[in-house]
Backbone as JSON, one array per atom type, in Angstrom:
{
  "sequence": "XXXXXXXXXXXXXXXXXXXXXXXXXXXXXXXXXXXXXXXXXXXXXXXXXXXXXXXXXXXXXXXXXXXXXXXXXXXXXXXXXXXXXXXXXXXXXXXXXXXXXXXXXXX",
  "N": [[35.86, 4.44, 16.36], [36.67, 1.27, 18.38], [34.95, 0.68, 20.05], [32.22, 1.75, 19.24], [29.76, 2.63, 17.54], [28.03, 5.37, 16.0], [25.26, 7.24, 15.25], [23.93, 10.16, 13.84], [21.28, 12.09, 13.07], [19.19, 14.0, 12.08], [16.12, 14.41, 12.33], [13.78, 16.39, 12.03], [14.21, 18.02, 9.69], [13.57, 16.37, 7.38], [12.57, 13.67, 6.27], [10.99, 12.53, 7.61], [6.99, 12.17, 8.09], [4.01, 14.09, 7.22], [2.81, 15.85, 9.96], [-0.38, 15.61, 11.73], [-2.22, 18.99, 12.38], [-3.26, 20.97, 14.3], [-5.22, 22.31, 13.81], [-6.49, 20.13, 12.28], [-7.27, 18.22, 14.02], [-8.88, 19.97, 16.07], [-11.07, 20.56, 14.43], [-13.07, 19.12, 13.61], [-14.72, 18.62, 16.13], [-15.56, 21.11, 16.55], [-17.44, 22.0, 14.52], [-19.07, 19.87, 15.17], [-19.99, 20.56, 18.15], [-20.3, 23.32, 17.72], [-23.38, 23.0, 16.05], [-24.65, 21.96, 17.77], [-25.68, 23.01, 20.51], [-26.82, 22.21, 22.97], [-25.93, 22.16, 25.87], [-26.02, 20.12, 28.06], [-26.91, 17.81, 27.12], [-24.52, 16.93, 26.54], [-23.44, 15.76, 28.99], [-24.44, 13.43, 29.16], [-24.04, 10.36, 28.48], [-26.27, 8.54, 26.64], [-27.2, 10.73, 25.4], [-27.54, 11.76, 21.23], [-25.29, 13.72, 20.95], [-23.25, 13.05, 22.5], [-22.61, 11.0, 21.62], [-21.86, 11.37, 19.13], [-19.62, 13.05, 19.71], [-17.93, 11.62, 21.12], [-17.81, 9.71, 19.03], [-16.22, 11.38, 17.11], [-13.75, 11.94, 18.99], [-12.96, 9.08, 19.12], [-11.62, 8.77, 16.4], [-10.26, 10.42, 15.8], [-8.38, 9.96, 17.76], [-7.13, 7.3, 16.39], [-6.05, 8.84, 14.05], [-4.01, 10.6, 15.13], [-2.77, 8.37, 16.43], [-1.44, 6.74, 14.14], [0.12, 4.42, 12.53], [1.53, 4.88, 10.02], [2.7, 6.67, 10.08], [5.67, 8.52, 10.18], [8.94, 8.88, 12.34], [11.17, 9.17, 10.81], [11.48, 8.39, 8.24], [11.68, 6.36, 5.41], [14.55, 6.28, 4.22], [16.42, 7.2, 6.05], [15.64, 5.22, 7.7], [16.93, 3.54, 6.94], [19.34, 3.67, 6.7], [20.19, 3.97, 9.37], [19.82, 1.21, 10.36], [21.66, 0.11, 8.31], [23.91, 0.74, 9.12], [24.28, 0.11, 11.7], [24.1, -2.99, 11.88], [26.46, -3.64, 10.62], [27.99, -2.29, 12.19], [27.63, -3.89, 14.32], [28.66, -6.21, 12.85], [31.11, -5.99, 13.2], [32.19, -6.11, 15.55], [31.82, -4.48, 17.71], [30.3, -2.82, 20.63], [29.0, -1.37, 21.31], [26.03, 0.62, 19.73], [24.74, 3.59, 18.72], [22.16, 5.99, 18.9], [21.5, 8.99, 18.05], [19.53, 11.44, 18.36], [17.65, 14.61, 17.68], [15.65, 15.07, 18.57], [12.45, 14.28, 20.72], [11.97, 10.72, 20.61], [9.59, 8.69, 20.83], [6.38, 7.08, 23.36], [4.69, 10.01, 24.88], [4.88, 10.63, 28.11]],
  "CA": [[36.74, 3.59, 17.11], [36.55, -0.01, 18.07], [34.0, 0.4, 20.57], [30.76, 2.45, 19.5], [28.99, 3.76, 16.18], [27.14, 6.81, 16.53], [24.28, 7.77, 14.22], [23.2, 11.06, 14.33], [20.6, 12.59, 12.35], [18.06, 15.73, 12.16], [14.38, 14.38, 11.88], [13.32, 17.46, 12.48], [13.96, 18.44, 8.5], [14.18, 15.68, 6.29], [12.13, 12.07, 6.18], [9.4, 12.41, 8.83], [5.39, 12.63, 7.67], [3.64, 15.3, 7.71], [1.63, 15.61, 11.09], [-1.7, 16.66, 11.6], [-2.58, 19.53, 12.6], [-3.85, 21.34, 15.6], [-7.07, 22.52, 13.2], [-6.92, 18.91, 11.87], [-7.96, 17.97, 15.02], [-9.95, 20.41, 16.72], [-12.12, 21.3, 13.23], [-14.33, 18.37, 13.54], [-14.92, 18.87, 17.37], [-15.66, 22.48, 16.73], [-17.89, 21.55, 14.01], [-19.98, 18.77, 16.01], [-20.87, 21.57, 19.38], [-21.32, 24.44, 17.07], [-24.54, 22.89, 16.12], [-25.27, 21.29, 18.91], [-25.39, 24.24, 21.8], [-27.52, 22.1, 24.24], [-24.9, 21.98, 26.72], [-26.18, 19.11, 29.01], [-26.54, 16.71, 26.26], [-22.61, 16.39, 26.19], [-22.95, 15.08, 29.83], [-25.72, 12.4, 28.81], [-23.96, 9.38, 27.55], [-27.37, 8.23, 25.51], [-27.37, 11.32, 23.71], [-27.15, 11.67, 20.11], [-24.42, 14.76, 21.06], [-22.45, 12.87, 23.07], [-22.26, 9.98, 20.87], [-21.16, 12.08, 18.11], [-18.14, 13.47, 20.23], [-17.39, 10.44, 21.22], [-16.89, 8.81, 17.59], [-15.0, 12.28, 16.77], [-13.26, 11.63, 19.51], [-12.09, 8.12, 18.98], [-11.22, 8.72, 15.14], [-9.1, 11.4, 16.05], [-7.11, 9.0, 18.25], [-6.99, 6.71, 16.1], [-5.41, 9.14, 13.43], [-2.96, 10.57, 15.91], [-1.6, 6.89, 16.61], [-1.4, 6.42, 12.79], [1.28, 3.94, 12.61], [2.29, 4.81, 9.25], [3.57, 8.3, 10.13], [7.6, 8.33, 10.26], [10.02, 10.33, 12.46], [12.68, 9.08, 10.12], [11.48, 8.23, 6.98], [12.42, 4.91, 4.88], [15.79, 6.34, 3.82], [17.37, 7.36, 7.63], [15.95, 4.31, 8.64], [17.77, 1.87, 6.61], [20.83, 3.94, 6.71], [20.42, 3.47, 10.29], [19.59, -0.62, 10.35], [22.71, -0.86, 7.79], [25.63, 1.06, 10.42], [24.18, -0.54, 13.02], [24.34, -3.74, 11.06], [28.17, -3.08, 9.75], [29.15, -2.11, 13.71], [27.48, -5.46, 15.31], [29.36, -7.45, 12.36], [32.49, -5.55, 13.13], [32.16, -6.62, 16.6], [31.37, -2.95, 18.55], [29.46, -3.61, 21.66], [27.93, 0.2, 21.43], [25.18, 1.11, 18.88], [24.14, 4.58, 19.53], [21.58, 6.79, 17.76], [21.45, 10.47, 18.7], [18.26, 12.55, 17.87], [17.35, 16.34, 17.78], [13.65, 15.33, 18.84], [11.85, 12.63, 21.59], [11.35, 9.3, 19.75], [8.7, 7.61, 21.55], [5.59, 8.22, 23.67], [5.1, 10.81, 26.28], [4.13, 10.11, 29.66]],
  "C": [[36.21, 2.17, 17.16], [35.1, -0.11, 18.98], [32.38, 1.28, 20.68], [30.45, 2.45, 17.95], [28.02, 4.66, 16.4], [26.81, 7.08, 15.24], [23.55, 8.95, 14.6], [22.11, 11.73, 12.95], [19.17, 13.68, 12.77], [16.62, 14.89, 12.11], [13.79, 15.14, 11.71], [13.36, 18.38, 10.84], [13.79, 17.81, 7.64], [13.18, 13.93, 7.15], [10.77, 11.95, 6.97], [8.44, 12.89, 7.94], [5.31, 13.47, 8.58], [2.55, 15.33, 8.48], [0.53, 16.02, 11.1], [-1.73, 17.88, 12.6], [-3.25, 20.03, 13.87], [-5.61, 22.02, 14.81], [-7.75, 21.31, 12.51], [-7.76, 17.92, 12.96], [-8.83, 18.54, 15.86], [-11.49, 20.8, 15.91], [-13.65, 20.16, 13.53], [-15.26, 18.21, 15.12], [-15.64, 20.17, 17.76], [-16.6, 22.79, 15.86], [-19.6, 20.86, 14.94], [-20.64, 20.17, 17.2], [-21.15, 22.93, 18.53], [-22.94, 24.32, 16.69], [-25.31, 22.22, 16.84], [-25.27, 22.14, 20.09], [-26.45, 23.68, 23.03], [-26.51, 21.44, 25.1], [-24.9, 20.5, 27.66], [-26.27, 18.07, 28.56], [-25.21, 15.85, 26.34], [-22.58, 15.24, 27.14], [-24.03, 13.52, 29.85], [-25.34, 11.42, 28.14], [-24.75, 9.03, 26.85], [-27.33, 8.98, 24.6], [-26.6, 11.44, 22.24], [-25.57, 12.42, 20.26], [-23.55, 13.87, 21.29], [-21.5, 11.3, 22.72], [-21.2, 10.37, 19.7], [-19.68, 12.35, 18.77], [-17.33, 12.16, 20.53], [-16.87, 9.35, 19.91], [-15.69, 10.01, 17.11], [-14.21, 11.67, 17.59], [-12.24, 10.15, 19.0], [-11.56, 7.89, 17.12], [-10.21, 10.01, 15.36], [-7.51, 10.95, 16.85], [-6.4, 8.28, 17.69], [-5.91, 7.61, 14.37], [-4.09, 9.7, 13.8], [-1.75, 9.37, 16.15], [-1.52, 6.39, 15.41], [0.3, 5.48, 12.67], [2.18, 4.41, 11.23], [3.1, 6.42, 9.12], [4.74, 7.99, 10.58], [8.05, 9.43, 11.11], [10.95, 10.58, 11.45], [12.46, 8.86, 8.85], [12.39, 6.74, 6.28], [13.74, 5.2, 4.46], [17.04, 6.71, 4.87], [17.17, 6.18, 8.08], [16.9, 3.05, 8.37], [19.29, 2.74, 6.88], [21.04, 3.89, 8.36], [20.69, 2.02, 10.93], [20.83, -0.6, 9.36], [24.44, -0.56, 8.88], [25.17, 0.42, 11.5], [24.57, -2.31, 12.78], [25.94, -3.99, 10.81], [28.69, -2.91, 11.49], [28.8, -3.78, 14.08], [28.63, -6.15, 14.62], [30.55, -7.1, 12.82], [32.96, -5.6, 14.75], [31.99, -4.96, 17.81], [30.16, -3.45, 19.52], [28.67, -2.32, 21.79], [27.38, 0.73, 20.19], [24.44, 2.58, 18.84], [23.35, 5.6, 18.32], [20.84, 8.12, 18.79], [20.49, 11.14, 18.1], [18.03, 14.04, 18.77], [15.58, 16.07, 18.54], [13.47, 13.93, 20.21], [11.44, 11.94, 20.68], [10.35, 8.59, 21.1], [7.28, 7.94, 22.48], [5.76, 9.06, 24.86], [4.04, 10.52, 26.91], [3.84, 11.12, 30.29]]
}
């Protein structure tokens, strides 16, 4: 009609990277205290242990927030940016994009 465009699409099969893992992330964590079993170390910021977890740690974050991972993939997203594109010019005051999944982070 005159007043919306509606984009709907699946992410959920089609365009999105492939995530890591729940053993992609716990392997190197599980790894690191297997050979390290002196328990009190962990709580010892100085130690070597707790240093170690701590770089696992923040390289694991840092692959998690990987910007170049897609929900949508370069071929939903332009076909999204061109109807959205095509409604504004066509004067539609409602842009709307409907997803099967949460886009964004969780709180």
């Amino acid at each position: 009609g005159d007043l919306a465009s509606i984009v709907a699409i699946d992410t959920r099969l089609g365009g999105r990277s492939a995530e890591p893992t729940i053993a992609d992330t716990f392997t190197p964590f599980a790894a690191a205290t297997l050979s390290n079993l002196n328990i009190s170390a962990y709580y010892d910021e100085a130690s070597d242990v707790r240093q170690l977890i701590n770089v696992i740690a923040q390289s694991t974050k840092a692959e998690m927030s990987n910007p170049a991972y897609s929900m949508l993939g370069e071929e939903n997203r332009n076909l999204i940016l061109d109807t959205f594109e095509s409604s504004k010019a066509a004067g539609k005051p409602w842009q709307i994009f409907a997803a099967a999944t949460v886009m964004g982070p969780q709180v």
